[in-house]
C-alpha positions as a Markdown table, in Angstrom:
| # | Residue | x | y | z |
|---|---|---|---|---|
| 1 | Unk | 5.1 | 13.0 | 11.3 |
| 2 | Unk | 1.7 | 12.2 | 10.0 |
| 3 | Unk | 0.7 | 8.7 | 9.1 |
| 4 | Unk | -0.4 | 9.8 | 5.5 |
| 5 | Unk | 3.4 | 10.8 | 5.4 |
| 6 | Unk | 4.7 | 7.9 | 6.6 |
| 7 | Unk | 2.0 | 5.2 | 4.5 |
| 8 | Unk | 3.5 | 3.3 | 1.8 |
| 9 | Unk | 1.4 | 1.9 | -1.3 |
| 10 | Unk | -1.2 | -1.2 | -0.2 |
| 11 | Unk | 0.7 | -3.7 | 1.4 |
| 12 | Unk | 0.0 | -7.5 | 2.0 |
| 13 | Unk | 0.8 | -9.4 | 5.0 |
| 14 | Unk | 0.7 | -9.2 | 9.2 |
| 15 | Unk | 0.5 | -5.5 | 10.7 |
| 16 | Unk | 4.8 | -5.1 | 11.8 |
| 17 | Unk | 4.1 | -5.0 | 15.8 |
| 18 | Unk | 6.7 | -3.4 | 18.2 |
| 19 | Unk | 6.0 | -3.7 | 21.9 |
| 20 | Unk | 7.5 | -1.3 | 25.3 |
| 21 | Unk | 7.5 | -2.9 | 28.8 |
| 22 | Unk | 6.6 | -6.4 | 28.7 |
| 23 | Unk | 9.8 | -8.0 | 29.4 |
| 24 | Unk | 11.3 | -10.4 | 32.0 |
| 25 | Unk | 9.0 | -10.2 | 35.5 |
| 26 | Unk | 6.1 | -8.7 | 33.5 |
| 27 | Unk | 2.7 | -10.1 | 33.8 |
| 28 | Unk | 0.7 | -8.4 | 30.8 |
| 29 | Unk | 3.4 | -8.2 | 27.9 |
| 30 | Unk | 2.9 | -12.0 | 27.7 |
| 31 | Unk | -0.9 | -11.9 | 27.5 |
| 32 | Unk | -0.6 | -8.8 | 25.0 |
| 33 | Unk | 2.5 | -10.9 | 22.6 |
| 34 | Unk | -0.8 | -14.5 | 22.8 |
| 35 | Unk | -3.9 | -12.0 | 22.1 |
| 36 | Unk | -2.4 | -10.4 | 19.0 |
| 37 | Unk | -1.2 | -13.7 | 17.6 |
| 38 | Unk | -4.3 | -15.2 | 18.2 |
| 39 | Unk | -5.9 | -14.3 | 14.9 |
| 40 | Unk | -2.7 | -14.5 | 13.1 |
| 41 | Unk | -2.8 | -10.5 | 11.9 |
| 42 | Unk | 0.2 | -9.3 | 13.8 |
| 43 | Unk | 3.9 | -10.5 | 13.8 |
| 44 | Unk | 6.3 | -9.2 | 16.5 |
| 45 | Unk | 9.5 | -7.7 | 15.1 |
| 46 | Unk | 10.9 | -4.9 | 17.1 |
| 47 | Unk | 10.7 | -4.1 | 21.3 |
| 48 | Unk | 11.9 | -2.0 | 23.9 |
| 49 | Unk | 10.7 | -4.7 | 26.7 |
| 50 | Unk | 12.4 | -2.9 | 29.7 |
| 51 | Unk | 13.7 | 0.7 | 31.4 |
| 52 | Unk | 16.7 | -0.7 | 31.8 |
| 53 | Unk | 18.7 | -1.1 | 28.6 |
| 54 | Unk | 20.5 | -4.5 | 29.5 |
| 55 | Unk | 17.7 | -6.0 | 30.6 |
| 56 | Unk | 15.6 | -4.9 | 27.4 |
| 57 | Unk | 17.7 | -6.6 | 25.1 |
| 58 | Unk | 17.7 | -9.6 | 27.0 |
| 59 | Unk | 14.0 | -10.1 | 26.9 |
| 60 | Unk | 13.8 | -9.0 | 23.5 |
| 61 | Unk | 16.3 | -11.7 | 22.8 |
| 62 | Unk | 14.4 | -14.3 | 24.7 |
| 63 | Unk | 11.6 | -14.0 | 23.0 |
| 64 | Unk | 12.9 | -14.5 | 19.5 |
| 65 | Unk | 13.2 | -10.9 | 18.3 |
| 66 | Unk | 16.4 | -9.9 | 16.2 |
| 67 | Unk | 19.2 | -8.5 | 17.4 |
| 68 | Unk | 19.5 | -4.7 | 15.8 |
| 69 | Unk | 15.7 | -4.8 | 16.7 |
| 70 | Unk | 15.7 | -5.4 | 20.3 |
| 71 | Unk | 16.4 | -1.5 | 21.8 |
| 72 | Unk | 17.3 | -0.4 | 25.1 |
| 73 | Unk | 14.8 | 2.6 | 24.9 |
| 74 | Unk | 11.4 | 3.2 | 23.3 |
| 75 | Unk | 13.0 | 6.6 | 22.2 |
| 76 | Unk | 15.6 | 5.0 | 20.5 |
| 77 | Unk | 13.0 | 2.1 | 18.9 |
| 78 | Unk | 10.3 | 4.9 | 17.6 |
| 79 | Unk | 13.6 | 6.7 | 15.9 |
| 80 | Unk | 15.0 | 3.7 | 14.6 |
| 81 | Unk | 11.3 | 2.5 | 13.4 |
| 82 | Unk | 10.2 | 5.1 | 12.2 |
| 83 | Unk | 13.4 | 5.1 | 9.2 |
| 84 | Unk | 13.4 | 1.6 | 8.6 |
| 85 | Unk | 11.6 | 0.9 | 4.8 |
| 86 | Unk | 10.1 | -2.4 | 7.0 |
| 87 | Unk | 9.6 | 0.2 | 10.3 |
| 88 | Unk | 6.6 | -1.2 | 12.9 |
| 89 | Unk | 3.3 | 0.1 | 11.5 |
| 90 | Unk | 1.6 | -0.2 | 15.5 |
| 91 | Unk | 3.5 | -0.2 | 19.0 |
| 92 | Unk | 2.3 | -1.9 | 21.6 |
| 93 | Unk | 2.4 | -0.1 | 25.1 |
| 94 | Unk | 2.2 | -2.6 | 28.3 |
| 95 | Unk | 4.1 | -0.4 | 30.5 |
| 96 | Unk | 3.3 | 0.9 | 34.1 |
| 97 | Unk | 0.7 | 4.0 | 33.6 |
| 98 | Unk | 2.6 | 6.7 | 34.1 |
| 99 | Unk | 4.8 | 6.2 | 30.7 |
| 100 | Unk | 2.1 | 5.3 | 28.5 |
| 101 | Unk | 1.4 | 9.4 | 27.6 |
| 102 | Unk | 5.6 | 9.7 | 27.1 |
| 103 | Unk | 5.5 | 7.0 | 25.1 |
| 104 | Unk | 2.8 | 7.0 | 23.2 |
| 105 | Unk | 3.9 | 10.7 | 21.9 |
| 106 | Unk | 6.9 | 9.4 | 21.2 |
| 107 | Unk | 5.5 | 6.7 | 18.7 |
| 108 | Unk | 2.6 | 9.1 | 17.7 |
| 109 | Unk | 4.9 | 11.6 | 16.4 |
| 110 | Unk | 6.8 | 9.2 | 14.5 |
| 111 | Unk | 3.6 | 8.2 | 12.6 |
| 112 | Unk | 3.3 | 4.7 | 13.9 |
| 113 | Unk | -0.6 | 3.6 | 15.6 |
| 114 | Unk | -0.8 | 3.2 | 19.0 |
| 115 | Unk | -2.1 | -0.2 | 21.1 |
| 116 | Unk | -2.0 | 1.0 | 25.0 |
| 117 | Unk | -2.7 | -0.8 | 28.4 |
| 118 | Unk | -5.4 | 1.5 | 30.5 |
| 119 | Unk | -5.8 | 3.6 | 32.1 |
| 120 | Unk | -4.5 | 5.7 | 29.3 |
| 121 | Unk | -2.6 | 8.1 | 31.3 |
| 122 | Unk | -1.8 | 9.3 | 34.9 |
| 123 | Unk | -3.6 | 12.9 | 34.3 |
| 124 | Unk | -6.5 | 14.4 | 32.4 |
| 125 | Unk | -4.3 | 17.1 | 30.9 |
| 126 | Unk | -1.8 | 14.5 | 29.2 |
| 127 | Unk | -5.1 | 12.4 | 28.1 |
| 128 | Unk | -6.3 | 15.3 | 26.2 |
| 129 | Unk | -2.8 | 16.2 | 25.0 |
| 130 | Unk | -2.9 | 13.0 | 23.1 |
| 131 | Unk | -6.5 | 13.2 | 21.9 |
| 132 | Unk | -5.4 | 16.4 | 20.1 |
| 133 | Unk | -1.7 | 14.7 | 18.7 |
| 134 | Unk | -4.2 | 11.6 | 17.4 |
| 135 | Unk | -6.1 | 14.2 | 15.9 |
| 136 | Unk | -3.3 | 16.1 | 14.6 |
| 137 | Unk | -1.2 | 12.8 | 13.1 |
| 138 | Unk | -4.7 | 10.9 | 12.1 |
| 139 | Unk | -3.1 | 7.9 | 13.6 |
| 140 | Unk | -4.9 | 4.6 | 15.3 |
| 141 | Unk | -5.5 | 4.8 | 18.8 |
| 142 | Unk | -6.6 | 1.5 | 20.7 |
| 143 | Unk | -7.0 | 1.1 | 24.3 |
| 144 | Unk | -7.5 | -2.5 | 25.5 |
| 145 | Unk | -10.1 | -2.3 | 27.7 |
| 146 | Unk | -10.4 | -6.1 | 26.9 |
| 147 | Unk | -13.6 | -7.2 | 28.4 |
| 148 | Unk | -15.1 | -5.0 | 25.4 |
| 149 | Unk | -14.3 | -8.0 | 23.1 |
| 150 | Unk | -16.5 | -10.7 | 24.8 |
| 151 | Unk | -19.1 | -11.9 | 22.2 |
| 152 | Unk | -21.7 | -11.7 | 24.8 |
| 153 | Unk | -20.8 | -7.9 | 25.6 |
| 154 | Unk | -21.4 | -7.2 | 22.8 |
| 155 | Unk | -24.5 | -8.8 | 22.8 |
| 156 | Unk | -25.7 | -7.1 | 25.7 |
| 157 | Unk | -24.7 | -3.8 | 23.5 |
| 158 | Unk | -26.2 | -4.4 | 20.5 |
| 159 | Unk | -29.8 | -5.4 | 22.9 |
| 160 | Unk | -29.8 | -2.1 | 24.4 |
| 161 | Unk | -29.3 | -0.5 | 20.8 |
| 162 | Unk | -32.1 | -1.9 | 19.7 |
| 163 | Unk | -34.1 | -1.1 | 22.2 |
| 164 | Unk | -35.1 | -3.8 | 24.1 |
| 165 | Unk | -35.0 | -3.1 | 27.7 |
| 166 | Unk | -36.6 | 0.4 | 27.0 |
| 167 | Unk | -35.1 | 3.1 | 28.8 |
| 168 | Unk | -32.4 | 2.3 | 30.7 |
| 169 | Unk | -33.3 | 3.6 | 34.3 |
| 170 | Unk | -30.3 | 1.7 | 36.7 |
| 171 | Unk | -26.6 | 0.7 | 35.8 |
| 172 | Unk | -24.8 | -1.5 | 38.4 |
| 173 | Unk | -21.1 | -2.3 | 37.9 |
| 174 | Unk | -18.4 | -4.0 | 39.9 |
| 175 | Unk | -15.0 | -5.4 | 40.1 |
| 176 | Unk | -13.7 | -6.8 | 43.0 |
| 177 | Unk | -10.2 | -8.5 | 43.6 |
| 178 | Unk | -8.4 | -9.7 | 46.5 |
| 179 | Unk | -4.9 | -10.1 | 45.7 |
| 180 | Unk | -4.0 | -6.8 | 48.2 |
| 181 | Unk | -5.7 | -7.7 | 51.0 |
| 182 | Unk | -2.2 | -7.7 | 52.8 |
| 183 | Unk | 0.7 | -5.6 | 51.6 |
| 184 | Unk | 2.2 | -7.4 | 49.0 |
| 185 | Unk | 4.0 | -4.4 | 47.5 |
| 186 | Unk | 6.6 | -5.3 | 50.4 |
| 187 | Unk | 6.3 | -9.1 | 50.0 |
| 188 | Unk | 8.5 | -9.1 | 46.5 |
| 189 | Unk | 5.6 | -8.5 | 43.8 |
| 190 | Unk | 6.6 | -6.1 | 41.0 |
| 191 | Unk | 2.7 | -5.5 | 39.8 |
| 192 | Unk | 1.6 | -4.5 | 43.5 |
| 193 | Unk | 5.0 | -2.5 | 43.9 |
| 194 | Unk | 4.2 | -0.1 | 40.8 |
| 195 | Unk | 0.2 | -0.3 | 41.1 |
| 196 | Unk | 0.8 | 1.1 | 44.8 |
| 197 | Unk | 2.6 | 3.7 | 44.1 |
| 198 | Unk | 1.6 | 6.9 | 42.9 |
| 199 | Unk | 4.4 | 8.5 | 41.1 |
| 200 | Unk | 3.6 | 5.3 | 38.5 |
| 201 | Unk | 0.0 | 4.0 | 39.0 |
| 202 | Unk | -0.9 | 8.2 | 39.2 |
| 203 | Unk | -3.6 | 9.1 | 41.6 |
| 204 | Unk | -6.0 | 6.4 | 41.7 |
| 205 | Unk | -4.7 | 2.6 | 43.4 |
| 206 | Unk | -7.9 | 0.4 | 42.3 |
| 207 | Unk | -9.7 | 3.2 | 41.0 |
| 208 | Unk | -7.4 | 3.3 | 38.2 |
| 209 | Unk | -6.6 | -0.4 | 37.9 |
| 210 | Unk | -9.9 | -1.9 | 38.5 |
| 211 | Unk | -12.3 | 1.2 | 38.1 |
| 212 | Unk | -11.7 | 2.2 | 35.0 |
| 213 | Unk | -12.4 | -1.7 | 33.3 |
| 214 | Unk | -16.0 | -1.2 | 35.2 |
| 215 | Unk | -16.5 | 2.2 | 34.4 |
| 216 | Unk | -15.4 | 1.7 | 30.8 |
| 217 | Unk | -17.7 | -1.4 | 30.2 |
| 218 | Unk | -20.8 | 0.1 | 31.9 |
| 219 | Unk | -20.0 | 3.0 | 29.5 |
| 220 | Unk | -19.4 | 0.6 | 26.5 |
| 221 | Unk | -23.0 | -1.2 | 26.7 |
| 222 | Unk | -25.4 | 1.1 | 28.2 |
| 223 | Unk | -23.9 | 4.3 | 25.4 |
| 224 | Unk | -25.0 | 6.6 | 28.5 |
| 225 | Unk | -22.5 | 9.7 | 29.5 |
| 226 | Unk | -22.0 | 10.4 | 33.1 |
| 227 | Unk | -22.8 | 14.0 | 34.6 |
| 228 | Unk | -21.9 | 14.0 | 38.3 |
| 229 | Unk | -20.9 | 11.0 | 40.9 |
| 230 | Unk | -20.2 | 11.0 | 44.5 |
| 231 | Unk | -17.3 | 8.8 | 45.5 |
| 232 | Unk | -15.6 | 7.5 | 48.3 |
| 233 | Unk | -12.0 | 6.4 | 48.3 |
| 234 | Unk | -11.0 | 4.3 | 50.8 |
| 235 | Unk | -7.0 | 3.3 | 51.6 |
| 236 | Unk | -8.0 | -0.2 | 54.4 |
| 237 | Unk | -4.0 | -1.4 | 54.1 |
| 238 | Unk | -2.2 | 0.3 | 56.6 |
| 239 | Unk | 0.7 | 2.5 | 55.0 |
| 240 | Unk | -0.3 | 2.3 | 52.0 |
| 241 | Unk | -0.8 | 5.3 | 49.6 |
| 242 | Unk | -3.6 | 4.5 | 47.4 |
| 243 | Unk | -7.2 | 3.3 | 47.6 |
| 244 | Unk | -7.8 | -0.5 | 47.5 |
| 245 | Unk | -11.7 | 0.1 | 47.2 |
| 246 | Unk | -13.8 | 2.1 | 45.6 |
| 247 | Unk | -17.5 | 2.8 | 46.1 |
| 248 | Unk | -19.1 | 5.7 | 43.8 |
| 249 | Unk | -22.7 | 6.7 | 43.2 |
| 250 | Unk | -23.5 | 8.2 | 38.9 |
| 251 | Unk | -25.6 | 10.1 | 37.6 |
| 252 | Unk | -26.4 | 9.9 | 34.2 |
| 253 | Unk | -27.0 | 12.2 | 31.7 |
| 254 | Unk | -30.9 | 11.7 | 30.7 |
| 255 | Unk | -31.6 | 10.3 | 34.5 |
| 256 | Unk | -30.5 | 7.1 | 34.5 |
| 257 | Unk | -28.2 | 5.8 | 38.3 |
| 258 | Unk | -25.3 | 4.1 | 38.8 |
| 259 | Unk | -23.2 | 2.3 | 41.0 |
| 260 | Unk | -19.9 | 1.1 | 40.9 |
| 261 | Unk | -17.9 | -0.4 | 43.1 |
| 262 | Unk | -14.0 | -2.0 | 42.6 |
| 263 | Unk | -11.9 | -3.4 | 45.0 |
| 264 | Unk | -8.6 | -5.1 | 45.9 |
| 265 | Unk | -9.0 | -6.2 | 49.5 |
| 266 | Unk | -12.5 | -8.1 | 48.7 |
| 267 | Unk | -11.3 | -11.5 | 50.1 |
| 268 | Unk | -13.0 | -14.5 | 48.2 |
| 269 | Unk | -12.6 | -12.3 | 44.7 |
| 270 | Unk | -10.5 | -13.1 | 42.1 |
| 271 | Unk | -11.3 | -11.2 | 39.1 |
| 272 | Unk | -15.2 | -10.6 | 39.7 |
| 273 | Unk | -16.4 | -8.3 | 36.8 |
| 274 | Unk | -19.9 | -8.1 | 36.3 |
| 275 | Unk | -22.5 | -5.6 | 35.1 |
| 276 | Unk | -25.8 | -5.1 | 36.0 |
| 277 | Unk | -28.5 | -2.9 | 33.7 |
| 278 | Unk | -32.0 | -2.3 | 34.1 |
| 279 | Unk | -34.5 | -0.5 | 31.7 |
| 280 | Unk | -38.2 | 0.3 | 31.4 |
| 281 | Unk | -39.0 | -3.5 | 30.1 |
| 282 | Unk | -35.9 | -5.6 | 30.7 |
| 283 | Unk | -33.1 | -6.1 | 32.2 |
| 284 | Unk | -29.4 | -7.5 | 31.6 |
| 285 | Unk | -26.7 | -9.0 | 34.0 |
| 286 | Unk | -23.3 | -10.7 | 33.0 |
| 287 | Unk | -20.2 | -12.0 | 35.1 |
| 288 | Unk | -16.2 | -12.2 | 33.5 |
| 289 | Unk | -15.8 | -15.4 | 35.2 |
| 290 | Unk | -18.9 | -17.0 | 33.4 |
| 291 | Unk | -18.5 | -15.0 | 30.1 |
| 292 | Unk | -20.1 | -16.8 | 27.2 |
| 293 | Unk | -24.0 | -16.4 | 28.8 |
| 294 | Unk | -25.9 | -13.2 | 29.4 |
| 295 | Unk | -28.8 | -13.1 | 31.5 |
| 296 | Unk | -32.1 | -11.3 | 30.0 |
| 297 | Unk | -35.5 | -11.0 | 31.7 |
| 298 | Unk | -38.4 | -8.9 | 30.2 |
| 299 | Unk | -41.0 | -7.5 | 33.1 |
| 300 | Unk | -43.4 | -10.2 | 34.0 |
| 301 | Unk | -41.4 | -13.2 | 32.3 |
| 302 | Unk | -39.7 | -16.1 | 33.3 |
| 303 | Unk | -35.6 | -15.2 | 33.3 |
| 304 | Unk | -33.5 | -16.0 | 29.9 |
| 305 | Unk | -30.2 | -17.4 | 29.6 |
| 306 | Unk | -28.5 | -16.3 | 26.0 |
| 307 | Unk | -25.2 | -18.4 | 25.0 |
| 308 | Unk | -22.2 | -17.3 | 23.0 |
| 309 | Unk | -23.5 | -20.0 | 20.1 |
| 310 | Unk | -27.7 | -19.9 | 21.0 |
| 311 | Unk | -30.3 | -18.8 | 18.3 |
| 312 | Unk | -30.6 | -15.4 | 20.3 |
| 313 | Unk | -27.6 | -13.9 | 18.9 |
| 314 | Unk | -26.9 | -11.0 | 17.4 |
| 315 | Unk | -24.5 | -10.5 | 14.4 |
| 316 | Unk | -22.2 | -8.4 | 16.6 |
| 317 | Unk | -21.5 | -11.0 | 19.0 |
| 318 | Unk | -21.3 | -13.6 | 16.0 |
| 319 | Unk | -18.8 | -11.9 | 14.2 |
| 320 | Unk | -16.2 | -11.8 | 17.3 |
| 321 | Unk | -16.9 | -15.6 | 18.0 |
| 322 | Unk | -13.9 | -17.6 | 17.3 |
| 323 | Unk | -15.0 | -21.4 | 18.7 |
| 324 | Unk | -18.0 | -23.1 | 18.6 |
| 325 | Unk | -20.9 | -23.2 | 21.1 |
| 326 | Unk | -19.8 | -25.2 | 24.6 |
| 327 | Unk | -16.4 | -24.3 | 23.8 |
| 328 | Unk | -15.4 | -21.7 | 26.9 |
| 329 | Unk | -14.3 | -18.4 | 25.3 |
| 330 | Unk | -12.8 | -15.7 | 27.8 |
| 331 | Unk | -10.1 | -13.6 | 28.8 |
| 332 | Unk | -7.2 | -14.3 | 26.0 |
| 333 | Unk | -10.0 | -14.1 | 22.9 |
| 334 | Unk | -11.2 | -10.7 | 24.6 |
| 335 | Unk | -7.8 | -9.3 | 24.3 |
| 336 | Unk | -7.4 | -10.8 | 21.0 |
| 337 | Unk | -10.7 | -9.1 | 19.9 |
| 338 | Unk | -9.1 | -5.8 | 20.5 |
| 339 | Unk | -6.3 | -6.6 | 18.6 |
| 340 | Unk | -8.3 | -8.0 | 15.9 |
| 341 | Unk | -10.5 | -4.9 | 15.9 |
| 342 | Unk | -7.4 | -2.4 | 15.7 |
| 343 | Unk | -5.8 | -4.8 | 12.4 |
| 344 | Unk | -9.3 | -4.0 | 10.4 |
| 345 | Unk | -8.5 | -0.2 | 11.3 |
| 346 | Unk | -4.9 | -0.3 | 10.5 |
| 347 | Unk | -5.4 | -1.6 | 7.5 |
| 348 | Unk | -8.3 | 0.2 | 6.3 |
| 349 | Unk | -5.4 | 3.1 | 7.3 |
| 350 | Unk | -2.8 | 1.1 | 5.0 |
| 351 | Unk | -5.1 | 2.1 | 1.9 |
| 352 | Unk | -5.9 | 5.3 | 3.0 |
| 353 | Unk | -9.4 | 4.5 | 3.9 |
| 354 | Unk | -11.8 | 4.8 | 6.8 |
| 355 | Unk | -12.2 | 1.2 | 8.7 |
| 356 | Unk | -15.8 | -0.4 | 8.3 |
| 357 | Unk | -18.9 | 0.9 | 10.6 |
| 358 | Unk | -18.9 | -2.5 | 12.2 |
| 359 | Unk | -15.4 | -1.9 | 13.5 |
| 360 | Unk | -15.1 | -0.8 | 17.4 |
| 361 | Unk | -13.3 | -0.5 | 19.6 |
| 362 | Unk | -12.2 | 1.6 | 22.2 |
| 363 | Unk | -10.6 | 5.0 | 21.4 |
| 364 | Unk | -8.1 | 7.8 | 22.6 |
| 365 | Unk | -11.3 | 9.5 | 23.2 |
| 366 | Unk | -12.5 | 6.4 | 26.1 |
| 367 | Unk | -9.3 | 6.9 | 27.4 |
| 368 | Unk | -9.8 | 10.4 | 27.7 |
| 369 | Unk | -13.0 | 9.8 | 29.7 |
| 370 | Unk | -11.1 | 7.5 | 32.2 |
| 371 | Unk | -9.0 | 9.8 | 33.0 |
| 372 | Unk | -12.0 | 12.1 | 33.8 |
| 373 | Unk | -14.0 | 9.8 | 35.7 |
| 374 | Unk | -10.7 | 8.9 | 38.0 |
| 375 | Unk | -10.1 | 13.0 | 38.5 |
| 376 | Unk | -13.9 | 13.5 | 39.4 |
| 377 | Unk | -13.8 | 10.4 | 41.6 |
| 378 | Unk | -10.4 | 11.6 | 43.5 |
| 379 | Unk | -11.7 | 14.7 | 43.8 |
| 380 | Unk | -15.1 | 14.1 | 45.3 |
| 381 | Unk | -13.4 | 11.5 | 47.9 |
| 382 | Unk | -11.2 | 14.2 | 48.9 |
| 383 | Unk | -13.6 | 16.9 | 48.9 |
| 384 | Unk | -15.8 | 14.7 | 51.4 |
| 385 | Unk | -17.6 | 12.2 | 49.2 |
| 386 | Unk | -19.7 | 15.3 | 47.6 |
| 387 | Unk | -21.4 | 15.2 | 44.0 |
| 388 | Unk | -18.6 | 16.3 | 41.9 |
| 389 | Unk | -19.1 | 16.8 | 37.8 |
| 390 | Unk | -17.3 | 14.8 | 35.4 |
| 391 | Unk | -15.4 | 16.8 | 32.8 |
């Protein structure tokens, strides 16, 4: 079903969200349910919060939703959805990563948008398989890569844009974490258990968890495609089956370098984001654990420090402030950016109409190139850390 088949005439009031995964035990249903309340454009009415059916309706039921609208199974939930006259417009996905393709389609083909965790799949192939059904059903696509809604990302964006560090010559990108440094996939934690493991993570560990967030952002504010990298994969936890580090070398289409590193085992680490980029005349840096100031020297000058609220910024960091200057805005507002971001579209889609230029955010088409840098990446470690083109 197409989304044009399933739209009804204009109509007021918060998007109908349905979520799958997220229930009891879960770490990022929770901050999924906070972001998309945050701006008040979403309301929660249907969920599928578990595999297991009994323990689905539980959570459902703990968390307020009705009865006939808490499913045992997202196949039953898109069905029942999808013929309901006050059916969920979006879904939600915050799943493990290998059932975000399954049930995307699912929703997809029931003309309902998507909202999906990254990475968006476990394979390329089922990452272009839903590029095409998005193409095919002209629904909305959003993946929350979240750290793409910080104001001051967007700053950084909309400076390269216009131009002012020149030619971007050197991109630098990293994200290390140290909450695997032992094997906690045996200790009792469900999110090591299923990031660990390949049938469900898919073939990258902390390429795929970490990676991709660094890969993706790099991507997000430079606007430069990668050609080739040369990666190296490294497993340091005894006995277990995916890398917990990650150190990769890009080239860039138009000669700009890269390099990226992610980790899981970087001891002293708790979520340490940050991106580096260098051009002709300036250059940027910007750290997720300080997030409302961007660093900005032009050659030859004394070193700038741009806040979220200062005279220096743009319009397109303005417009996804919430709070006022020396107010901390972070991780939560990121997400709820996203969420925000994928209202004005689905909306825009309510009328039959194209969403504003100034809307972004990131697309079936970014989750697509995920899934391409992770395959490159895996195989060029394999391979013997060798230059290896990205799709």
């Amino acid at each position: 079903m197409t989304i044009e088949g399933r739209r009804e005439e204009h109509r007021p009031g918060r998007i109908r969200l349905g979520m799958v995964g997220g229930g009891k035990g879960a770490f990022i249903g929770a901050v999924h349910r906070i972001a998309s309340r945050i701006d008040d454009q979403f309301e929660l009415v249907a969920g599928a919060l578990s595999s297991d059916p009994d323990r689905a309706k539980a959570s459902a039921l703990e968390i307020g939703l009705a009865a006939d609208r808490a499913y045992g199974s997202y196949e039953e939930m898109a069905k029942a959805e999808a013929l309901r006259p006050d059916g969920i417009e979006a879904v939600s996905i915050v799943t493990p990563n290998h059932m975000h393709a399954p049930v995307a389609r699912a929703f997809l083909e029931a003309g309902i948008h998507v909202i999906c965790d990254k990475p968006m799949t476990t394979t390329v192939t089922d990452a272009q398989d839903l590029v095409d059904l998005v193409g095919r059903t002209g629904a909305i696509f959003c993946l929350t890569h979240n750290y793409t809604g910080y104001p001051m990302v967007r700053q950084a964006r909309a400076m390269v844009v216009a131009g002012e560090l020149g030619a971007i010559r050197v991109v630098q990108a990293e994200y290390p974490q140290d909450w695997l440094t032992t094997r906690a996939e045996l200790a009792g934690s469900k999110q090591a258990e299923w990031r660990t493991d390949p049938q469900r993570s898919g073939a990258g560990g902390s390429i795929g968890d970490l990676g991709t967030h660094a890969y993706n952002l790099a991507a997000f504010v430079t606007g430069l495609e990668t050609d080739q990298l040369l990666a190296q994969l490294s497993t340091f936890v005894a006995g277990r089956q995916l890398d917990d580090d990650v150190q990769i070398l890009l080239r860039y289409k138009g000669g700009a370098r890269g390099m990226l590193w992610a980790s899981q085992v970087a001891v002293g680490n708790e979520n340490g984001l940050k991106f580096r980029v260098y051009g002709t005349d300036a250059g940027l840096e910007w750290s997720q654990a300080d997030p409302n100031y961007l660093w900005f020297t032009r050659f030859g000058e004394p070193k700038q420090l741009l806040t979220r609220g200062g005279a220096a910024v743009r319009p397109e960091a303005g417009r996804v402030t919430r709070v006022p200057s020396g107010h901390p805005e972070g991780y939560l507002e990121g997400f709820a950016t996203i969420y925000a971001e994928a209202a004005r579209a689905i909306r825009a889609a309510r009328e039959g109409r194209k969403p504003d230029s100034e809307v972004l955010y990131p697309t079936v088409e970014d989750g697509l190139a995920g899934m391409q840098f992770i395959d490159a990446a895996v195989r060029s470690s394999a391979n013997g850390n060798v230059w290896t083109k990205v799709a």
